[in-house]
C-alpha positions in Angstrom: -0.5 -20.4 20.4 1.8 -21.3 17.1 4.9 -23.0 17.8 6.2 -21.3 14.5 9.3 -19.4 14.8 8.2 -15.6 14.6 9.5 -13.4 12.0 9.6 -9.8 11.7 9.1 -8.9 7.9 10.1 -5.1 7.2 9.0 -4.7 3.5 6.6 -6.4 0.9 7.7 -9.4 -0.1 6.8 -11.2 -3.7 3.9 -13.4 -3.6 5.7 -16.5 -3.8 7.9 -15.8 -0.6 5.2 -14.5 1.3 3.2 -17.5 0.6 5.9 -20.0 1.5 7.1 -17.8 4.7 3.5 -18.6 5.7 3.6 -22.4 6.0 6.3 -22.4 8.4 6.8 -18.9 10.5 4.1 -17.2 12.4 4.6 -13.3 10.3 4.5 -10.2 11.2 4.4 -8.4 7.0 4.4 -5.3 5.6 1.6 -5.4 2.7 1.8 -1.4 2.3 5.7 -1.7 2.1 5.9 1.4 4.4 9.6 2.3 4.8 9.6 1.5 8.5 11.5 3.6 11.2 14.0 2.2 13.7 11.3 2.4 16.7 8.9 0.6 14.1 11.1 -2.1 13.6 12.2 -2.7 17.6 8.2 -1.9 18.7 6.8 -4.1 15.7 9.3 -7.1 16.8 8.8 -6.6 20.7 5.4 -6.3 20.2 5.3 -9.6 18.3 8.0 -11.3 20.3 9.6 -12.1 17.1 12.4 -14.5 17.0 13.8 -13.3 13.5 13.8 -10.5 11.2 13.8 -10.4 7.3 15.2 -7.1 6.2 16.5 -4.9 3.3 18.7 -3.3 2.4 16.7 0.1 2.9 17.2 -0.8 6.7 20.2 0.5 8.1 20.9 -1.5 10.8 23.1 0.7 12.9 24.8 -0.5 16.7 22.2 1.4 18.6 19.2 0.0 16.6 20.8 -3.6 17.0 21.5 -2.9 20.4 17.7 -1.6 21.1 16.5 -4.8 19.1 14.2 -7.5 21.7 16.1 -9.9 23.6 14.1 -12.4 21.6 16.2 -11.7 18.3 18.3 -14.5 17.3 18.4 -14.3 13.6 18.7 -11.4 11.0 18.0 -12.0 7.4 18.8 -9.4 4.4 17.2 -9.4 1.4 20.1 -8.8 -0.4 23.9 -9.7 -1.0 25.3 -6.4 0.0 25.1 -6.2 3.9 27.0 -2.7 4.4 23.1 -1.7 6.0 24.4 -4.1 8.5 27.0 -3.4 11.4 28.0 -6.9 11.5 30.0 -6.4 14.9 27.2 -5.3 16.6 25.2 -8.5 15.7 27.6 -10.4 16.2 28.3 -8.9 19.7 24.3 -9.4 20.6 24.9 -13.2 19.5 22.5 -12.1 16.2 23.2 -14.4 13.3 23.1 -12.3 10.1 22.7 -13.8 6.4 22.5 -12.6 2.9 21.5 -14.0 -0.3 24.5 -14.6 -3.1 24.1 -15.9 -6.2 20.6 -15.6 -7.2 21.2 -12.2 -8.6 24.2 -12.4 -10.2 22.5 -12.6 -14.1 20.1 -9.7 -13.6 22.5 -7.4 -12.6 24.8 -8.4 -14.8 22.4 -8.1 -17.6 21.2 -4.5 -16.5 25.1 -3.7 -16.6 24.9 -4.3 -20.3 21.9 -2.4 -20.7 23.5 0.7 -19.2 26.8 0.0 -21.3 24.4 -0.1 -24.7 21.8 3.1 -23.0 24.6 5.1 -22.3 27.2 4.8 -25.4 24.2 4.9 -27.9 22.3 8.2 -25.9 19.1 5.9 -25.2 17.7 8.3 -22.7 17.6 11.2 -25.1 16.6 9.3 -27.8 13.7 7.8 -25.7 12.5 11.5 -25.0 12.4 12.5 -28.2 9.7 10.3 -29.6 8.2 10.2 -26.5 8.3 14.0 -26.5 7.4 14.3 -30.2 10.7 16.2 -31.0 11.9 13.4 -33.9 11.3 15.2 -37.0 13.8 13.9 -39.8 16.6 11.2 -40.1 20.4 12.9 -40.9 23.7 11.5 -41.2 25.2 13.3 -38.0 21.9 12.8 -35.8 22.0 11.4 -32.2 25.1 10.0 -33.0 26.5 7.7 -30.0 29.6 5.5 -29.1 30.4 2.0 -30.8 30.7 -0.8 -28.4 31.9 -3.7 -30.4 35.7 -4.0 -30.3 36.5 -1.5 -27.3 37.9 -1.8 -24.2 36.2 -3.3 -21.1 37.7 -2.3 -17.5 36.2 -4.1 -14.5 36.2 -2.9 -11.6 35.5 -6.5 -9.1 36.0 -9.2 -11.1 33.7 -11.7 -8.7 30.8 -13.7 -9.8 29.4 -10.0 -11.1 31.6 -8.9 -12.8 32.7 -12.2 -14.7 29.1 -12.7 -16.3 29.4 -8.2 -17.3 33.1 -10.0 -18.9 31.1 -12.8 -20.5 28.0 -11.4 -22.2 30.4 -8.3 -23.1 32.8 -10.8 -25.3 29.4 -11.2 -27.2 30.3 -7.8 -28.5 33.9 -8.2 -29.1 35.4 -6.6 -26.1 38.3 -6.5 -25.1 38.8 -7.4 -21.4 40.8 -5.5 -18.9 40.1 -6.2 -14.9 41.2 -4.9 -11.3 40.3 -7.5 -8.3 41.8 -7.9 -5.0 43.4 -11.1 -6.3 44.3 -12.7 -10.2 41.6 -15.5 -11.6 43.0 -18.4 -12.4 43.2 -19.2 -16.1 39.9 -21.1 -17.0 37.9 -18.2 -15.1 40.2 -15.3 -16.4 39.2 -16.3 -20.2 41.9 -14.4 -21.9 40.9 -11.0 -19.4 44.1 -8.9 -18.6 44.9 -8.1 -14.8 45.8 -5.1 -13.7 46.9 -6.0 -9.9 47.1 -1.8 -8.9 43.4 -0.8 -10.3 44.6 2.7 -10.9 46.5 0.5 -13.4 43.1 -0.5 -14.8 42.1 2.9 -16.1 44.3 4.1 -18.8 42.7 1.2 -20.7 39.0 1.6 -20.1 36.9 2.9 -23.2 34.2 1.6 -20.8 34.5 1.1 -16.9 31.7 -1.4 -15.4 31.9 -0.6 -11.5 31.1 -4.4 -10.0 33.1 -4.2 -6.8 31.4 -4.6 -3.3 31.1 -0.8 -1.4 33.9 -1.1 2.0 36.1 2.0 3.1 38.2 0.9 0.8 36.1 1.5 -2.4 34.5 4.5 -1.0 34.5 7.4 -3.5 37.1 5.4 -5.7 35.9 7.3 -8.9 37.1 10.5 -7.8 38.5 13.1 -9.9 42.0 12.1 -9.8 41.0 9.0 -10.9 38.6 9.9 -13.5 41.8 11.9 -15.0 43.1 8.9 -16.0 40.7 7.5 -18.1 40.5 8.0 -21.5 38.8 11.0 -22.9 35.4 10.0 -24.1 35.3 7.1 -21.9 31.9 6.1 -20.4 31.5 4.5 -16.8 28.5 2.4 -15.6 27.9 1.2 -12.0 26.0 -1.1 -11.0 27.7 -2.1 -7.2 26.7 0.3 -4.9 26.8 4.3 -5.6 29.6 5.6 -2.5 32.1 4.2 -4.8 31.3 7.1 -7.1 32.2 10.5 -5.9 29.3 12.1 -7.7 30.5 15.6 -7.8 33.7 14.8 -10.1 31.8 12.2 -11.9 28.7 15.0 -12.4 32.2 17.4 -13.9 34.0 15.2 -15.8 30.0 14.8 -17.6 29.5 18.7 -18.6 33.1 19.0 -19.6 32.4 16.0 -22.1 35.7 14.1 -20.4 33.5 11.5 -20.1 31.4 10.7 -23.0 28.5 9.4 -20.5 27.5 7.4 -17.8 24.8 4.8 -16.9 23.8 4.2 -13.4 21.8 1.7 -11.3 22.8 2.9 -7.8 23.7 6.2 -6.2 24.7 7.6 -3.3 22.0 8.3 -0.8 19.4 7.1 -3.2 16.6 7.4 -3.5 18.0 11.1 -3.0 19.6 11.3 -5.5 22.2 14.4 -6.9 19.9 16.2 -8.6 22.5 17.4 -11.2 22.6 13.8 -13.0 18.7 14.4 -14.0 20.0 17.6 -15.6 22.7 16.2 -17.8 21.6 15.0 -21.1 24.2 12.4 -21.2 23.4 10.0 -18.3 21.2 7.1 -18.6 19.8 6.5 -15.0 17.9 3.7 -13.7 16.0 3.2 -9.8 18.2 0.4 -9.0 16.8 -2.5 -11.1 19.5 -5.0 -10.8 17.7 -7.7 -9.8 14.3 -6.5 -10.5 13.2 -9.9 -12.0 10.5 -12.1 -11.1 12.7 -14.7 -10.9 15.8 -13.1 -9.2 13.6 -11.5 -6.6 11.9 -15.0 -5.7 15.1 -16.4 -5.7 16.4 -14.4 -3.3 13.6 -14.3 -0.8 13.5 -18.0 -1.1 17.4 -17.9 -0.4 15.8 -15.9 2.8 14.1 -18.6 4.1 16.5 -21.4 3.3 18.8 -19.4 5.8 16.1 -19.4 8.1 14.9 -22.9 7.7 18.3 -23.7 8.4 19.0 -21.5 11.2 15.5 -22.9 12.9 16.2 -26.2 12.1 19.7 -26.2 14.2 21.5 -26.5 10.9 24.7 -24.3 9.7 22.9 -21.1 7.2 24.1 -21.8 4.2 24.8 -17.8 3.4 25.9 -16.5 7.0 28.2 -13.7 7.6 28.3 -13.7 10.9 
């Protein structure tokens, strides 16, 4: 019988993870990456007596699942920084630790954040469809024409790790910073960035809103109509945090009437489900949540996984618990 720690694995996992999860953890994996049910997941870890589980965020971890977990659950590991999949309460009333994985991911997003800035102001999407479609028949002075990006105003929304690397590959292109967080940076972090302490404060001076904030009640639908009102006309809003903080309805209006010039998104609400009305709109440029679809960011944060659980095994402090 291995004396390995069990773990119960709920989705594929890169090569590299699953090869070093192997050396030290007896594991239960997913190789067909089958979204699994709540009865898969307390079955698949009873059955295995599992003494962990590695999870994503495409597991919602509610109080009864938690509750109905095996008795043999001591540790919970996300594949990912958000943990709003999580009811932390209810792990933390079970005596479950939970842990996350920060840091690793904050380039890639911040990269794609960029990308969606640049798709959407200069109509990428459309353009892409075009050739693709075989619809590109002459050049002309008012073709395709799009939004500049050097010089204007960025608004962020979170100014945390996230958000300052969106603030420092966007004064590459000249921008000009604006930013709402729940507290002021200090000087050598701020870099110059203006603060805007009431984010409703934030708006008036966003040609472009980057949306890096975490999702909480708080945050929940806090692009709503009202709030879109007080951006500039023509402004275009990217997200790349988590899609509840868009109310996608007044986002989806403020598109057809052309308030908003575009937008370019990463996350949605109830995704993969998506609204069906953004696929519609010739001014969106959507992506399936790539943020940190690197090699690199994705190995990084499964080996930030298993450092949690090395610790957590090895009666040391995780370095990346939550509860």
């Amino acid at each position: 019988m291995s004396t390995k720690p069990a773990v119960f694995v709920t989705r594929k996992l890169p090569d590299a993870v699953t090869a070093r999860l192997g050396k030290s953890y007896q594991a239960q994996l997913n190789p067909e990456d089958r979204l699994l049910s709540p009865t898969d997941i307390v079955d698949g870890s009873g059955k295995m007596g599992a003494d962990a589980l590695l999870i994503c965020p495409t597991d919602k971890m509610t109080p009864d699942l938690i509750q109905a977990l095996p008795k043999s659950i001591r540790a919970i590991a996300t594949f990912s920084v958000g943990h709003e999949h999580i009811n932390l309460d209810a792990a933390k009333a079970r005596g479950i630790v939970v842990t996350n994985t920060p840091d690793v991911l904050t380039d890639a997003t911040a990269d794609i954040a960029l990308l969606l800035i640049l798709g959407a102001a200069r109509r990428a999407s459309e353009g892409e469809q075009i050739v693709r479609g075989d619809q590109w028949n002459s050049w002309g002075t008012t073709y395709m024409l799009g939004v500049h990006v050097t010089g204007k105003r960025l608004g962020i929304l979170g100014m945390g790790r996230i958000g300052q690397a969106v603030a420092k590959r966007a004064r590459g292109f000249d921008m000009k910073i604006h930013y709402a967080n729940r507290r002021r940076l200090p000087p050598d972090l701020e870099q110059g960035a203006i603060y805007h302490a009431n984010p409703d404060d934030l708006l008036p001076h966003c040609d472009f809103l980057s949306i890096n904030c975490p999702a909480s009640p708080e945050t929940y639908h806090f692009v709503n109509a009202a709030r879109i009102a007080k951006l500039p006309d023509g402004a275009i809003v990217v997200n790349t945090a988590r899609g509840t903080i868009v109310d996608d309805g007044a986002l989806i209006a403020a598109l057809k009437s052309r308030k908003l010039a575009a937008a370019g998104l990463d996350v949605y609400e109830n995704e993969p489900k998506i609204n069906p009305e953004y696929r519609t709109l010739p001014n969106t440029f959507l992506l399936p949540h790539l943020g940190s679809a690197t090699v690199e960011t994705r190995n990084g944060m499964g080996f930030k996984c298993l450092d949690n659980l090395d610790a957590f095994f090895g009666n040391r402090p995780p370095p990346d618990r939550l509860v």
